[in-house]
C-alpha positions in Angstrom: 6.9 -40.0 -19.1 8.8 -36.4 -19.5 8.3 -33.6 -16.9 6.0 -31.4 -19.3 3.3 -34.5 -20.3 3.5 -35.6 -16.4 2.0 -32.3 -15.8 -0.2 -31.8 -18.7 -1.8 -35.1 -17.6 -2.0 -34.8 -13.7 -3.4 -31.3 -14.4 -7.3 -30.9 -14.0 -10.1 -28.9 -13.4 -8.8 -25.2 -12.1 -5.3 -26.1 -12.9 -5.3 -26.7 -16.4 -4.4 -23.7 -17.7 -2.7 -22.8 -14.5 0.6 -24.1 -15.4 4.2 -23.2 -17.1 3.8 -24.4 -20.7 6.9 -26.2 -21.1 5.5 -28.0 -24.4 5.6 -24.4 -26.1 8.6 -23.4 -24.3 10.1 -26.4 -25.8 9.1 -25.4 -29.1 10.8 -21.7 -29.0 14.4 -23.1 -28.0 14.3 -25.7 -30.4 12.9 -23.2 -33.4 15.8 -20.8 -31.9 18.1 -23.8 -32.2 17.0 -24.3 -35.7 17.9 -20.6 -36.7 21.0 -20.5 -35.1 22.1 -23.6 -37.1 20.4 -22.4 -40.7 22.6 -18.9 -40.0 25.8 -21.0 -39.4 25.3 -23.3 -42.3 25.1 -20.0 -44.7 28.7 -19.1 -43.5 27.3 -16.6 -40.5 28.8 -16.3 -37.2 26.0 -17.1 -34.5 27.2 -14.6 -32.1 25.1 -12.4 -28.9 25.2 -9.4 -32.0 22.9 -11.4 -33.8 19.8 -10.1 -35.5 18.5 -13.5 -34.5 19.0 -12.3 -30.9 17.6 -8.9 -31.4 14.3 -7.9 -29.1 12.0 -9.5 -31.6 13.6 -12.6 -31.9 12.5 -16.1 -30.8 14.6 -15.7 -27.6 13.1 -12.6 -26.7 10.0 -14.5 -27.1 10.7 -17.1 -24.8 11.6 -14.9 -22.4 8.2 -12.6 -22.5 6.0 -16.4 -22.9 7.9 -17.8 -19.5 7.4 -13.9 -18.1 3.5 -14.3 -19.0 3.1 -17.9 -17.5 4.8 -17.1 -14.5 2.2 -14.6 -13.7 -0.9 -16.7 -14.1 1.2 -19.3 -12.4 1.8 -16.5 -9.5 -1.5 -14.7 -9.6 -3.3 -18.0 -9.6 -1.4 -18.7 -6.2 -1.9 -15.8 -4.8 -5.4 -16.0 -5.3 -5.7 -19.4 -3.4 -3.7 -17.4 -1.0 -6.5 -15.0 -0.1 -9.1 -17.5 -0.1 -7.3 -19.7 2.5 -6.4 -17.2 4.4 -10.4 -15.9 4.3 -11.5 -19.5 5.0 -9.2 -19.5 7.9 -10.4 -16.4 9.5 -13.8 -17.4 9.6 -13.2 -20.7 11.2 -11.1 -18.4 13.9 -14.4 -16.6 14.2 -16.5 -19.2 14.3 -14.0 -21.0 17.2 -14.3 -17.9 19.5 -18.2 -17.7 19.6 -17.9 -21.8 20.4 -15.7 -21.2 22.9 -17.3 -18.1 23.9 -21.0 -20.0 24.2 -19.3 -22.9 25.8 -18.1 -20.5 28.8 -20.1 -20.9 31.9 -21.4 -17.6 32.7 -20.1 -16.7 36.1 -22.8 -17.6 39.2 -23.0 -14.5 42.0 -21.6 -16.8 44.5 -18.1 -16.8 43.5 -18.0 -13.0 43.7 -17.5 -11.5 46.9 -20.1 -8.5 47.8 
């Protein structure tokens, strides 16, 4: 099974949508691919000057589509981030008052008067 269905299928729940869209991504390089042949076959030179490869073009697209997954990828992360890192400062909390109510209070004996 190839990378891109390996994740589609392991994915769940929260992380569904969470994820770099390879299958789409796929799709743009091979549409780009397709352009770039169609202009050679009508006797034009595929070259970086191309008006294929001008801001609008299917490149330019993948580019901005892998720019917008990242971020979800990235912000998604970062928001598990925050919540671990909440989740852990409570249970530090919650580990000093047990040790704190687990200290014996000190008796008046072993303090000298």
């Amino acid at each position: 099974m190839k990378f891109g269905k390996q994740l589609e299928f392991h994915a769940h729940g929260e992380l569904r949508d969470k994820f770099v869209s390879y299958k789409r991504l796929k799709r743009l390089i091979k549409r780009q691919r397709f352009l770039l042949d169609e202009q050679e076959k009508a006797g034009g030179q595929a070259k970086e000057t191309s008006p294929l490869l001008s801001p609008d073009s299917v490149r330019e697209q993948f580019f901005r589509e892998l720019a917008a997954d990242l971020e979800v990828v990235n912000n998604y992360f970062l928001s598990k981030v925050a919540e671990l890192t909440v989740m852990v400062e409570s249970l530090e909390g919650l580990s000093r008052q047990q040790a704190q109510a687990d200290t014996p209070p000190e008796s008046p004996s072993n303090h000298p008067a």
